[in-house]
N, C-alpha and C positions, 0 to 999 in steps of 0.2 A: 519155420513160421515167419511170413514175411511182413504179416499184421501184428499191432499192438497185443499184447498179453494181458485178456480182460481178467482183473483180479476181484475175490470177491474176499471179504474180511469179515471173518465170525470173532465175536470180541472188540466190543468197545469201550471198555475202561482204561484204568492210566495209559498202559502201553498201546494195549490196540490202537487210541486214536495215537499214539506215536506213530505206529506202522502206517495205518492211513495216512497221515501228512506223507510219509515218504513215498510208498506207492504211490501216490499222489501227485506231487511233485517233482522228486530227486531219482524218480529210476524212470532212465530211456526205455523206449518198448513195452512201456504199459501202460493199462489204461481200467483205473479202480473205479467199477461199475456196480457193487451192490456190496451190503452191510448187511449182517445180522445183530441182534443182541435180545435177551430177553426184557431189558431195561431198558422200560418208554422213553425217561430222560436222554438215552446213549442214542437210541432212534431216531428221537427230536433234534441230538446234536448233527447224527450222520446227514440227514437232512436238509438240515440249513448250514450247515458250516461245509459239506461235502457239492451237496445237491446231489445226490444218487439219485436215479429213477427206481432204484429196489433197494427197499431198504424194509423188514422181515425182522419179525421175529424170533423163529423157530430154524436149525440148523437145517434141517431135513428139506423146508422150503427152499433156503439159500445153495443148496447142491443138486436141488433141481430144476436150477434156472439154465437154459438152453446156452445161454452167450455169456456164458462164464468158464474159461478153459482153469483157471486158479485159484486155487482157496487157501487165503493165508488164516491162519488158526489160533489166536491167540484169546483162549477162554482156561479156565480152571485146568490147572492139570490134570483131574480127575479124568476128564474130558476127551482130553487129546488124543489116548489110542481110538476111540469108536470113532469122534467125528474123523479122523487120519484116516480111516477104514473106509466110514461113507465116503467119505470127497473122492477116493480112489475107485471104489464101485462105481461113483459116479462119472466115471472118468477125466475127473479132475487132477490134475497137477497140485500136489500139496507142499506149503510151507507149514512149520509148525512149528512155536515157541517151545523151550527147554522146557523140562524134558520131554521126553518124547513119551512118558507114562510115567508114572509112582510104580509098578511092578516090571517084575522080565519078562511075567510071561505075557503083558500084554504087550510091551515090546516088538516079541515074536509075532506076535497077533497081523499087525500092523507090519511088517517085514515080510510074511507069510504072503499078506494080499498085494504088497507092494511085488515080489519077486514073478506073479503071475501077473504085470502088468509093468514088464521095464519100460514100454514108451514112457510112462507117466515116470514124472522129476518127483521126487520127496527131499527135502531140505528142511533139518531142524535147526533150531536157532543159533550155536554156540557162538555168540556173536565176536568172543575174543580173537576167533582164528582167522575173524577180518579188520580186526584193528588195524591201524600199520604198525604201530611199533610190535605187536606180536610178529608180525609175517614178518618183518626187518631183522626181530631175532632167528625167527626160524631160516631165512635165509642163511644167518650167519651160522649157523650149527648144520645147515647143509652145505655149506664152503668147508668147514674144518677147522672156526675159527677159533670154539672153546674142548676141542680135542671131542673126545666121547663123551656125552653130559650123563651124569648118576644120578643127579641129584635136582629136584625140584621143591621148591620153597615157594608159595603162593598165595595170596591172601586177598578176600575178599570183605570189606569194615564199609558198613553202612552208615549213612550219620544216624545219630540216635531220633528217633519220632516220638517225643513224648505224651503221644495219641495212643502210640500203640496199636497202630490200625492192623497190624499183620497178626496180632492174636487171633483175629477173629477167622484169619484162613488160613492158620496153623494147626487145624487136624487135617485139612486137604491138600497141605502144601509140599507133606511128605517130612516137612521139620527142614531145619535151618542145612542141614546137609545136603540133600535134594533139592532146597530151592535154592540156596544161596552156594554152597562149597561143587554144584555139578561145574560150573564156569571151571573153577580150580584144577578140578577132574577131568576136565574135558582137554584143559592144557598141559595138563602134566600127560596124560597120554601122547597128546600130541607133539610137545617139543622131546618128549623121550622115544619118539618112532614108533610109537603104539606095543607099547609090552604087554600085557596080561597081567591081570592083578593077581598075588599070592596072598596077602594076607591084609587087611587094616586094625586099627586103633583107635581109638575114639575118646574123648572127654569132652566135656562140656561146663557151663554154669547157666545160671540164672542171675546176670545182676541184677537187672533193672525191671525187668517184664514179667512178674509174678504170674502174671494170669497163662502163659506158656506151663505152666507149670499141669495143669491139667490135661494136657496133652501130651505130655514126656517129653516135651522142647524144651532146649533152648535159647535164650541171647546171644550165646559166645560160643565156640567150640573149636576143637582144636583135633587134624585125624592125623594120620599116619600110614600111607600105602608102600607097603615090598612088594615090589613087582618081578615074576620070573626074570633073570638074567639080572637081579642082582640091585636096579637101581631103585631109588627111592624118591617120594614126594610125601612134602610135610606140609597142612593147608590150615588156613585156621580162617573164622569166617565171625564174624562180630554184627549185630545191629545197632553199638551203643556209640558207635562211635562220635566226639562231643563236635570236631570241628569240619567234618565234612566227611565227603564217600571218599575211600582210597581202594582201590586195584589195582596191586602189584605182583610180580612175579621175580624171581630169580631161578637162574639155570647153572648150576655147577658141573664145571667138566673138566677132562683133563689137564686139559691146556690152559683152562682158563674160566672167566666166568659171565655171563650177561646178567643185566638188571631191566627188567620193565616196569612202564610207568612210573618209576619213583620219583621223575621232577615235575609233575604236573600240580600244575595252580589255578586256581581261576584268575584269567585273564591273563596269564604268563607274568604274576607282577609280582616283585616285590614289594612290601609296605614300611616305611618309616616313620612314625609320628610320635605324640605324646605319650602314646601309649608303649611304645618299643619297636623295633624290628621284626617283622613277621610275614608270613603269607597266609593267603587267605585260601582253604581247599575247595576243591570242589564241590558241591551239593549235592550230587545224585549220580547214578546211573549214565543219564542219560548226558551228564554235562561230559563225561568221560569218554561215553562210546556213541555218539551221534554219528557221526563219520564212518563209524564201523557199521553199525545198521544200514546205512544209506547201503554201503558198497556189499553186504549181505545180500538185501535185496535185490540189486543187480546182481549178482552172481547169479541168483536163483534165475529172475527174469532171462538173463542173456542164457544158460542152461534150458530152460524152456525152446524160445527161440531157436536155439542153437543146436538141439539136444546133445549137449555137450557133457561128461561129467562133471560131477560135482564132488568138492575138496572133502566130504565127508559125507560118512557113511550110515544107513541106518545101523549099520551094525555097530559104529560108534557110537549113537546114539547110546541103543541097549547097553554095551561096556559102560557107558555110565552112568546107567539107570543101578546095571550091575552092582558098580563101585559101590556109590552112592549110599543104598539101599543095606548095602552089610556096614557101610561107614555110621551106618542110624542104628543097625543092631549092634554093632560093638560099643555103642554109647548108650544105648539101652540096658545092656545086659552087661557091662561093665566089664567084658573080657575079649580078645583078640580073634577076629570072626576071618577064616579061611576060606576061601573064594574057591 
């Protein structure tokens, strides 16, 4: 494709307008041409803050706009496998935010209509396997540098919100495991060469956010995957966290060991004052992996373009819907759940 990659974006709340600015701006070879969302407000922003000439509010409208080759998809998980299915019927190239569904078999679903339609690109989110310092590790374990790695330690700690705004989309969210520990899941498979899960672990608590409680989430949790051939990952996943988002990883191997992300700060600074010596962490998500989304989205973009492969697979996807989803039953039912 030697023309820009007109991209069309369903989902305009927190993230989605993240995605927008980037498609927007920060990826060569494309060009974001329409919005959907059900929400007047999000419309009115696409609007004026975008200027779209289509801007919609119903999915079904937005995949059958003529001069749209790509639909990036970031709405309710609930979601994701059907519209993933229209955009591809429609002959659209699809991106789509984590996960790629709350169950396997719509996984399948979505896999099923992708496999009789290889022109078309599918790209889910996992956005850590385009950070740099994840690739910079994975490099190093592809040189030989921490021998054969076993073992993966991973963790994902949100600052606490004492809104408590994700209560309200924690029966759709699949629970703190699926939304929050898939990142974990998607990197332990990945810096371990993709093994197949044997068995998980599961606990949890409730510090802070009682009203998760109604829907069998919650706060904090903590799993444990054996994977065939022996090696292991251990993930734990927090919303309370007091002084900022941390996303960290460690990789044990024979040889030796890596650590990621553990010296990030905001603004790379140390502070001295009245108060004492300290740093100050990061705030979100997004302070952590802006950089990595950018270069996500070109991957997909220049893949399109290019029809080149791409670094993962729906079937990754699914293995971590897999995971995920026995990771929430072994914490539900309080016993060790066999893949």
């Amino acid at each position: 494709m030697e023309r820009a990659v007109r991209i069309a974006i369903a989902g305009l709340g927190r993230l989605g307008r993240r995605h927008a600015d980037i498609f927007r701006w920060r990826v060569r070879g494309a060009e974001l041409v329409a919005a959907c969302s059900p929400v007047a407000e999000e419309r009115a922003w696409a609007q004026q803050e975008l200027g779209l000439a289509h801007v919609v509010a119903g999915f079904d409208e937005l995949v059958a706009l003529p001069d749209v080759d790509a639909v990036v998809i970031v709405t309710p998980t609930s979601l994701h496998a059907d519209q993933a299915i229209a955009a591809l019927e429609a002959g659209k190239h699809v991106f789509c935010e984590k996960p790629l569904a709350l169950e396997v078999a719509d996984c399948a679903r979505v896999e099923a209509v992708a496999a009789r339609r290889p022109a078309q690109k599918v790209l889910v989110g996992f956005v850590r396997r385009f950070d740099p310092s994840y690739a910079a590790a994975m490099a190093k374990i592809r040189e030989g540098a921490i021998g054969r790695p076993y073992l993966v330690r991973s963790q994902t700690l949100d600052q606490n919100d004492p809104s408590g705004f994700f209560v309200k989309f924690a029966p759709t969210s699949g629970g703190i495991f699926l939304d929050m520990s898939i990142h974990d899941i998607d990197c332990a498979r990945w810096l371990l060469d993709g093994p197949r899960a044997k068995r998980v672990y599961a606990s949890g608590i409730i510090a802070i956010h009682e009203g998760l409680a109604e829907c069998g989430d919650v706060d904090n949790g903590v799993a444990t995957i054996e994977f065939h051939g022996g090696q292991l990952a251990v993930l734990t996943a927090s919303r309370t966290l007091t002084w900022g988002m941390e996303a960290t990883t460690e990789v044990f191997g024979t040889a030796g060991r890596l650590a990621i992300g553990q010296d990030l700060k905001r603004g790379g600074l140390d502070i001295a004052d009245q108060h004492g010596a300290r740093i100050e962490g990061l705030a979100n998500f997004w302070d952590r992996f802006a950089d990595a989304f950018a270069v996500e989205a070109q991957t997909f973009v220049d893949a399109v373009r290019g029809d080149a492969e791409l670094p993962l697979t729906l079937a990754d996807a699914a293995e971590n819907t897999r995971i995920g989803r026995a990771i929430s039953d072994a914490y539900r039912t309080g016993r060790a759940v066999d893949l």
